[in-house]
DRENSESE-440576 format. One record per residue (C-alpha): residue in one letter; y, x, z. Coordinates in steps of 0.5 Angstrom, whole numbers, padded with zeros to 4 digits, always signed. Layout:
N
AYXZ...
//
This chain:
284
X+0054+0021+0008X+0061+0018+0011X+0067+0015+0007X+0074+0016+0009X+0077+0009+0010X+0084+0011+0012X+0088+0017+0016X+0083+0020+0020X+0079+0014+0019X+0071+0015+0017X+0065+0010+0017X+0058+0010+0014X+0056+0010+0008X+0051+0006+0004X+0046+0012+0004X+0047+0013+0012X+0047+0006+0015X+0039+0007+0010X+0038+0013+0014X+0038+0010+0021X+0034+0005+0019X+0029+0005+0025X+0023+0006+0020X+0027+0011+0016X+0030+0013+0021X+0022+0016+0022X+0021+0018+0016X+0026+0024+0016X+0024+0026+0022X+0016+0025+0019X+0018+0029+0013X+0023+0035+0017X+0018+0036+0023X+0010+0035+0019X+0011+0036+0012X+0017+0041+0012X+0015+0048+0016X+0008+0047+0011X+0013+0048+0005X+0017+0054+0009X+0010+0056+0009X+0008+0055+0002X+0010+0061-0002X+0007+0067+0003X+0001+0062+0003X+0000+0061-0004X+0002+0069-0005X-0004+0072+0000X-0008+0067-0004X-0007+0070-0011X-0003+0063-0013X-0009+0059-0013X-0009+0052-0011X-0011+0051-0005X-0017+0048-0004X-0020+0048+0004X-0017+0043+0009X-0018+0048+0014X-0014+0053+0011X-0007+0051+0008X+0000+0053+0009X+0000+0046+0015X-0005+0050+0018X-0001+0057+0018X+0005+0054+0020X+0003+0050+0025X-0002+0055+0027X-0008+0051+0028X-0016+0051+0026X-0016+0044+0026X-0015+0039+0020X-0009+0035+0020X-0011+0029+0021X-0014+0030+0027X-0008+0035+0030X-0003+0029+0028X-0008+0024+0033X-0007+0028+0038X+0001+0029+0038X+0003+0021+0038X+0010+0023+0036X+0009+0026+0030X+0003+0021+0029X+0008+0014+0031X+0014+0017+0026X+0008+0018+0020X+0005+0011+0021X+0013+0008+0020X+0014+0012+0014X+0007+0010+0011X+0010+0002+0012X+0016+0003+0009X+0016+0008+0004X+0015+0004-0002X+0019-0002+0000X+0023-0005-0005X+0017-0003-0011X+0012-0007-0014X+0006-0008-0009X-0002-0008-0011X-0003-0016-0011X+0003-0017-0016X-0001-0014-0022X-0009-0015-0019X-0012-0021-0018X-0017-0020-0012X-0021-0026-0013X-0021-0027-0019X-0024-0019-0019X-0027-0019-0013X-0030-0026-0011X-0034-0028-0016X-0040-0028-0017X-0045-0030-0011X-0043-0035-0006X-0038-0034-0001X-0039-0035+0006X-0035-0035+0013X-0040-0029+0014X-0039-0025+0007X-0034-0019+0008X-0030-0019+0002X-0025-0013+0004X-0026-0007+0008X-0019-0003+0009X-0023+0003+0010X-0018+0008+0014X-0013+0003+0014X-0008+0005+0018X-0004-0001+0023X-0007-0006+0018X+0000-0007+0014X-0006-0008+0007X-0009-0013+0011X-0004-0017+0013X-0001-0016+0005X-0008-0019+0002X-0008-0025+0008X-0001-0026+0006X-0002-0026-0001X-0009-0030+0000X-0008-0034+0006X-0015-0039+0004X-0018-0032+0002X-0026-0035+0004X-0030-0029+0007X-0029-0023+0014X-0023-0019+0013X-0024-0012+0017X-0019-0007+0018X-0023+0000+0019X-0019+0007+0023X-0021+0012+0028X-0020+0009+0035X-0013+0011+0037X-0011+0008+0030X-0014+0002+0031X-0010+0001+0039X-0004+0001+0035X-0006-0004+0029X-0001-0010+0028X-0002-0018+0030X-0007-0019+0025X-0009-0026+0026X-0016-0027+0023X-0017-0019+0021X-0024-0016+0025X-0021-0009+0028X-0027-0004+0028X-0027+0004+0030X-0030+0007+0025X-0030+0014+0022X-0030+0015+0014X-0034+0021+0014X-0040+0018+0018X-0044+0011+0014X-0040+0005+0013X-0043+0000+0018X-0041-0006+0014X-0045-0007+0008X-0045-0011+0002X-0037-0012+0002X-0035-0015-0004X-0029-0010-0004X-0028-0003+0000X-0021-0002-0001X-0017+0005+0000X-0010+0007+0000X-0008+0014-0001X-0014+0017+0003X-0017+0020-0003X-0011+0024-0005X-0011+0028+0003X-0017+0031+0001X-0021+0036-0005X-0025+0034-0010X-0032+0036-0005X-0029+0032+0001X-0028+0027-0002X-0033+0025-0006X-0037+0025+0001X-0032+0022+0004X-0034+0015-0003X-0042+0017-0002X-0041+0013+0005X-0040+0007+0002X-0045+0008-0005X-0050+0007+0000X-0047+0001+0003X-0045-0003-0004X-0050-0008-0006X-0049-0012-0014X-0043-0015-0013X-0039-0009-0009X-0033-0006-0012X-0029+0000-0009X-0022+0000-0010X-0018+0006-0010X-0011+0005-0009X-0007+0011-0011X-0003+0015-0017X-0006+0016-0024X-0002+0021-0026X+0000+0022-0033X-0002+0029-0037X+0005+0029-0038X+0012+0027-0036X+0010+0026-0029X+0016+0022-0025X+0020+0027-0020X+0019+0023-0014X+0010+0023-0016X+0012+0030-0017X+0015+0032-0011X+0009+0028-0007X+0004+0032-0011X+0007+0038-0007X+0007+0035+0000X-0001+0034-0002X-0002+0041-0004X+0003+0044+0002X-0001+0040+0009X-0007+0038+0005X-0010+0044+0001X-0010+0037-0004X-0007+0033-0010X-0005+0027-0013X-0010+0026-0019X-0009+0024-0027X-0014+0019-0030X-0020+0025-0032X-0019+0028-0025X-0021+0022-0022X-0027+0021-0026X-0029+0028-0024X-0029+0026-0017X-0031+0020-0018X-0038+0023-0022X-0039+0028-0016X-0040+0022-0011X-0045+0017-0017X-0039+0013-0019X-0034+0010-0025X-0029+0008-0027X-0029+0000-0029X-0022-0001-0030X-0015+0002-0028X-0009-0003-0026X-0003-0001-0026X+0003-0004-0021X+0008+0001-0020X+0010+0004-0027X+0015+0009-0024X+0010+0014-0019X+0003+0011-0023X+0001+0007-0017X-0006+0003-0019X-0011+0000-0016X-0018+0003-0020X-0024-0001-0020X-0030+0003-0019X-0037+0001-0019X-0043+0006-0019X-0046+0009-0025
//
């Protein structure tokens, strides 16, 4: 952590002038404050249940160690320390790597087809945080025809980013997507909160708003069957430990993807070490 210089003499080393990086500086506090007493909990949680995987978001080892009836995502809405130190951590937690646009083409797949007009929603971020996908798509596709929406619950939504020619919208995911024919709706690590039953109602609020040249584009981890990287690993954990959940492999998410009428067209991958992808996903 520091590295001696001289004769009582000592300064920083690379690793700790990282750390106290603002944005980093957020994701220690996020993961000692929110994900570690869910961890501590863990073992007397996973005994009182007989050592099956959690399933109910309601009740998890977040809920024991926090001690509340809520699920964590409405807690953390309530308490904007936790929530300001999560949404930094969200923004820079896989700086350095590959980024979804680098291996998918979003126009070639997903602007094709009908016309596009000024009208025509091309991407919806459903759940979509402070905006930081929008903003890489606008960045990525600065003459992107078509309306760009950022969609979050209301106190999200007052802290999204300057998002020149992003549409900012109050939604909730569990309730019917109010924009419908989109030519993408797109969700980044939404999925992975919740169990297979959750989630799939969560995907059938936007089945039901898709037209013939709608995709959903899932961007998660697909983990392998075997060999998991440690770091995929680790967040597998945290899912199962504050969020009753999982990262999921490719059959598991056909399986959720069959609960809500769904399928797999095809899986990109963009980061080869944690098995980020975009998965294309059309109804059956």
């Amino acid at each position: 952590m520091v590295e001696e210089t001289g004769a009582d003499t000592f300064k920083a080393s690379n690793i700790t002038q990282t750390l106290s990086r603002p944005l980093i500086a957020a994701g220690l506090r996020h993961n000692f404050n929110m994900c570690a007493p869910a961890f501590q909990e863990l073992p007397k949680f996973l005994k009182d249940t007989k050592y099956q995987n959690p399933y109910d978001v309601m009740n998890s080892p977040f809920q024991r160690a926090f001690q509340i009836d809520e699920p964590p995502f409405l807690w953390v809405l309530k308490h904007p320390y936790h929530l300001e130190n999560a949404n930094k951590w969200m923004s820079v937690q896989r700086e350095g790597s590959n980024e979804w646009p680098d291996a998918f083409n979003f126009e070639a797949e997903c602007c094709a087809g009908s016309k596009i007009t000024p009208e025509t929603p091309v991407f919806v971020d459903v759940g979509g945080g402070i905006g930081h996908q929008c903003q890489l798509l606008k960045d990525r596709y600065p003459n992107i025809q078509g309306r760009v929406i950022l969609q979050d619950q209301p106190p999200m939504v007052a802290q999204a980013l300057p998002l020149p020619g992003v549409e900012k919208m109050a939604h909730d995911f569990w309730t019917p997507e109010p924009v419908k024919g989109a030519r993408a709706y797109y969700m980044r690590n939404i999925l992975h909160d919740y169990p297979d039953e959750a989630g799939a109602k969560i995907l059938r609020q936007l089945v039901d708003a898709m037209d013939k040249d709608s995709v959903i584009l899932i961007d998660e981890m697909v983990l392998p069957t075997t060999g998991t990287h440690w770091r995929a690993a680790q967040l597998d954990f945290t899912m199962m430990s504050a969020m009753a959940a999982m990262e999921r492999t490719e059959q598991q998410w056909k399986e959720l993807l069959d609960k809500a009428g769904l399928k797999i067209k095809k899986v990109v991958v963009y980061n080869e070490q944690l098995r980020d992808s975009i998965i294309v996903v059309v109804p059956k």
